[in-house]
C-alpha positions as CSV (number, residue, x, y, z in Angstrom):
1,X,8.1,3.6,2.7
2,X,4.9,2.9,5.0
3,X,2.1,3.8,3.4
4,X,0.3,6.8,3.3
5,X,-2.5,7.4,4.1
6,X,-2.3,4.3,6.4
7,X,-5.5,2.0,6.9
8,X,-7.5,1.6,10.3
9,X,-10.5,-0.4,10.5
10,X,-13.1,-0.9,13.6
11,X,-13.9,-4.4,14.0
12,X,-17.2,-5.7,15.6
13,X,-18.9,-9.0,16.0
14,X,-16.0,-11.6,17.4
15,X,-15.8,-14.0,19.9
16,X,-14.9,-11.9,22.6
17,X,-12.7,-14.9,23.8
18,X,-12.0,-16.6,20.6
19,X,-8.4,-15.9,19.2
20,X,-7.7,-14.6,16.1
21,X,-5.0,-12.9,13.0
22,X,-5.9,-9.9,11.2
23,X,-4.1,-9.1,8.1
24,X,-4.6,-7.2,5.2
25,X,-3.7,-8.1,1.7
26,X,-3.0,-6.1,-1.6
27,X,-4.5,-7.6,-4.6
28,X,-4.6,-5.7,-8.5
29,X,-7.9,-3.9,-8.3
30,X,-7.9,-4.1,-12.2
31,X,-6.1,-5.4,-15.3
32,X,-4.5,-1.8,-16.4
33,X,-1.2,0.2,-16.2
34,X,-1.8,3.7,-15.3
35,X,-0.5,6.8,-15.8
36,X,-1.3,10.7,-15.0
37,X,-2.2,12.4,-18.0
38,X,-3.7,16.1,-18.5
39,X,-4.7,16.5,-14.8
40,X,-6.2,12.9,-14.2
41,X,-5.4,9.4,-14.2
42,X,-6.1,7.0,-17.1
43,X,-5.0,3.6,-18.5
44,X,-2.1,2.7,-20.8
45,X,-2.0,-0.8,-21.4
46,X,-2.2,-3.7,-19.3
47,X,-0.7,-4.3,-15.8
48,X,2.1,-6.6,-15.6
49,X,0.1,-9.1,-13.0
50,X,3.4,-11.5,-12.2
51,X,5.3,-9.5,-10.4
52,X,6.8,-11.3,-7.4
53,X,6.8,-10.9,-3.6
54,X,5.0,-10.9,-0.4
55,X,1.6,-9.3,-0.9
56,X,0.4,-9.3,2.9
57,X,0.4,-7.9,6.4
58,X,0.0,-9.6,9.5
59,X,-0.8,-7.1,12.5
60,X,1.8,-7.3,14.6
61,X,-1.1,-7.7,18.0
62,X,-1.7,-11.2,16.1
63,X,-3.4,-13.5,17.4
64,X,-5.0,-11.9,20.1
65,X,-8.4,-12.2,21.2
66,X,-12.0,-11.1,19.8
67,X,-12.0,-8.2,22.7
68,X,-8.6,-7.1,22.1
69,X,-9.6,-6.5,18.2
70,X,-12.6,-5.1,19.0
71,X,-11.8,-2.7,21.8
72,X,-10.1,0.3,19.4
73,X,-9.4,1.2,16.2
74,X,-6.9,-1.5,14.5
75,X,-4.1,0.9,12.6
76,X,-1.9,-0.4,9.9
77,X,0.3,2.4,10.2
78,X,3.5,0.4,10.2
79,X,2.5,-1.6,6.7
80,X,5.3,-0.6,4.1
81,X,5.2,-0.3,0.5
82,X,8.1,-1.5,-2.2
83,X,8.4,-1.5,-5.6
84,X,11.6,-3.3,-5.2
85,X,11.2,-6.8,-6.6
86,X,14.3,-7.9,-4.7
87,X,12.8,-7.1,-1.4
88,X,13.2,-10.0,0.8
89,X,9.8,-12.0,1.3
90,X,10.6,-13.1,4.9
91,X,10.1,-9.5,6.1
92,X,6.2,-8.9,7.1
93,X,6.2,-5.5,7.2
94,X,6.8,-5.0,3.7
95,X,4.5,-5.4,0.4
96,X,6.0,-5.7,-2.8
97,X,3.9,-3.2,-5.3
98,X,4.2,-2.4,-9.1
99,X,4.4,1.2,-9.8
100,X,1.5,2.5,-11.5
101,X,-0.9,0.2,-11.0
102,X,-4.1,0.0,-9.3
103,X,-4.8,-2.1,-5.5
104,X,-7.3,-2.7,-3.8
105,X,-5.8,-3.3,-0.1
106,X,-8.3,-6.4,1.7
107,X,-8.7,-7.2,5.3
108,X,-8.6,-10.8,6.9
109,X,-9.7,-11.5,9.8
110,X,-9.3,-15.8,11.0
111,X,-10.0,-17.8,13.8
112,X,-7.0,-19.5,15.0
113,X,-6.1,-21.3,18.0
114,X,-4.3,-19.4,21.0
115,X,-1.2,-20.1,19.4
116,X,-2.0,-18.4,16.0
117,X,-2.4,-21.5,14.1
118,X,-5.4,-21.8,11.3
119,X,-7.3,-24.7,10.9
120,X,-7.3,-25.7,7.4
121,X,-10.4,-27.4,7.1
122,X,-13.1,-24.6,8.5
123,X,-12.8,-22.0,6.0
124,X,-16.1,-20.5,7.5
125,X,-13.1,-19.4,10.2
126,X,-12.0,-16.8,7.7
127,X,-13.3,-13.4,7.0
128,X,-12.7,-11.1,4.6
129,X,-13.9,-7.6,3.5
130,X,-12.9,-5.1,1.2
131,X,-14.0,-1.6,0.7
132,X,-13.6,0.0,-2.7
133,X,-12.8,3.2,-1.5
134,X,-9.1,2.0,0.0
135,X,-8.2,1.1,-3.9
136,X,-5.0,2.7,-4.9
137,X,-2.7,3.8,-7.7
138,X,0.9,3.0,-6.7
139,X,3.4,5.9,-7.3
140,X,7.0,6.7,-6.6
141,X,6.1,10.3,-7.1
142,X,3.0,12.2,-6.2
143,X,1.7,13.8,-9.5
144,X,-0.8,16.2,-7.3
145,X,0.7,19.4,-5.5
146,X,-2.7,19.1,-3.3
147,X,-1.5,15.5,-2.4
148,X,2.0,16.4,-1.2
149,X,0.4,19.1,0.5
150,X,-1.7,16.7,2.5
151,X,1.3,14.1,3.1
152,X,3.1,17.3,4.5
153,X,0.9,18.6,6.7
154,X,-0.2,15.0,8.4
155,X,2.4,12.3,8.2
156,X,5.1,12.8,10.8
157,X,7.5,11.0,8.6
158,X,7.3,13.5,5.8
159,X,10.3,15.7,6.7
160,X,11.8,15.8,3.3
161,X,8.9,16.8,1.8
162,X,9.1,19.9,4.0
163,X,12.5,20.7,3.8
164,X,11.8,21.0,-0.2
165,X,8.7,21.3,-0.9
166,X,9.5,25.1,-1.9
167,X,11.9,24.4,-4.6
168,X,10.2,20.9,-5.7
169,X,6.6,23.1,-6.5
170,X,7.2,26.6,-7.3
171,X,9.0,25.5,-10.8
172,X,6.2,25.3,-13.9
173,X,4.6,22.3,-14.9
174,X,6.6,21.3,-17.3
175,X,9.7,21.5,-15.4
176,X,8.2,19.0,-12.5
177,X,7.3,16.9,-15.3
178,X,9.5,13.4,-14.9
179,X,11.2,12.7,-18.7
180,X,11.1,9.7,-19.7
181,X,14.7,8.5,-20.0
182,X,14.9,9.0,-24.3
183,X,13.7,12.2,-23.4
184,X,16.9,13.1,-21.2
185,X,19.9,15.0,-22.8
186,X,21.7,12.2,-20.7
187,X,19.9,9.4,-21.9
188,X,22.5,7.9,-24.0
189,X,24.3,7.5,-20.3
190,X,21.5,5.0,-19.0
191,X,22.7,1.4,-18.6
192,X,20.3,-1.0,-18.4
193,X,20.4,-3.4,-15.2
């Protein structure tokens, strides 16, 4: 799914008429598998950190040239999320996340030549930054009615939400609850694989 809420960043201070690739990457912001618990989030052991698949974004305007980047806001509204770890790694538009654990998205900007192509040996052509408040706890499931509420009322690919967002909320707590799968009546009918 793309990911929501999407990042935008302003960029100022290039070359004008130097080329260049912006990307963002999505790192582990922290060594911990989370979980929501009592209202809030907190840890539960440690993240599984070798989980495979592509971890960044080329903008799809890459390369282009220090005005081009700088003239608007740069959306990454087209970035998409996974937690499937069979996702294929040639497709750019997709990230391959764990669920439940915490990212910190970062943003790359490198010189290149017209063509796109780095040059290895100047790594003072690279630029990165990374702003702690774009961390992130990968879900499957929003565990906050406020949250759904937002994704509802702003992102244009939300429909589902809307078309049941009236039975998905308006049963208690408990019943919106996930189980885990022993806690199912039908758990003995879970095959693994």
């Amino acid at each position: 799914r793309r990911m929501f809420p999407f990042l935008s960043f302003n960029i100022n201070g290039l070359n004008p008429t130097a080329h260049y690739n912006v990307f963002v990457e999505v790192v582990l912001a922290d060594p911990n598998h989370w979980r929501f618990q009592g209202g809030k989030w907190v840890t539960c052991g440690k993240a599984d950190n070798n989980m495979q698949g592509n971890k960044m974004y080329v903008h799809p305007e890459s390369p282009n040239t220090g005005s081009h980047w700088m003239r608007q806001e740069i959306s990454f509204g087209k970035l998409k999320l996974t937690n499937n770890k069979g996702a294929n790694n040639n497709n750019t538009q997709m990230i391959v996340l764990q669920s439940l654990h915490k990212y910190q998205p970062r943003l790359h900007i490198v010189e290149v030549t017209e063509d796109g192509v780095e040059d290895l040996n100047e790594p003072s052509k690279t630029q990165t930054f990374t702003f702690s408040e774009t961390q992130f706890i990968a879900v499957t499931a929003y565990q906050n009615t406020d949250i759904t509420q937002l994704k509802i009322d702003h992102n244009p690919f939300a429909k589902g939400f809307r078309d049941n967002y009236d039975s998905m909320y308006t049963a208690s707590e408990n019943d919106r609850l996930t189980p885990s799968p022993t806690d199912s009546p039908r758990s003995h009918q879970i095959v693994p694989g």
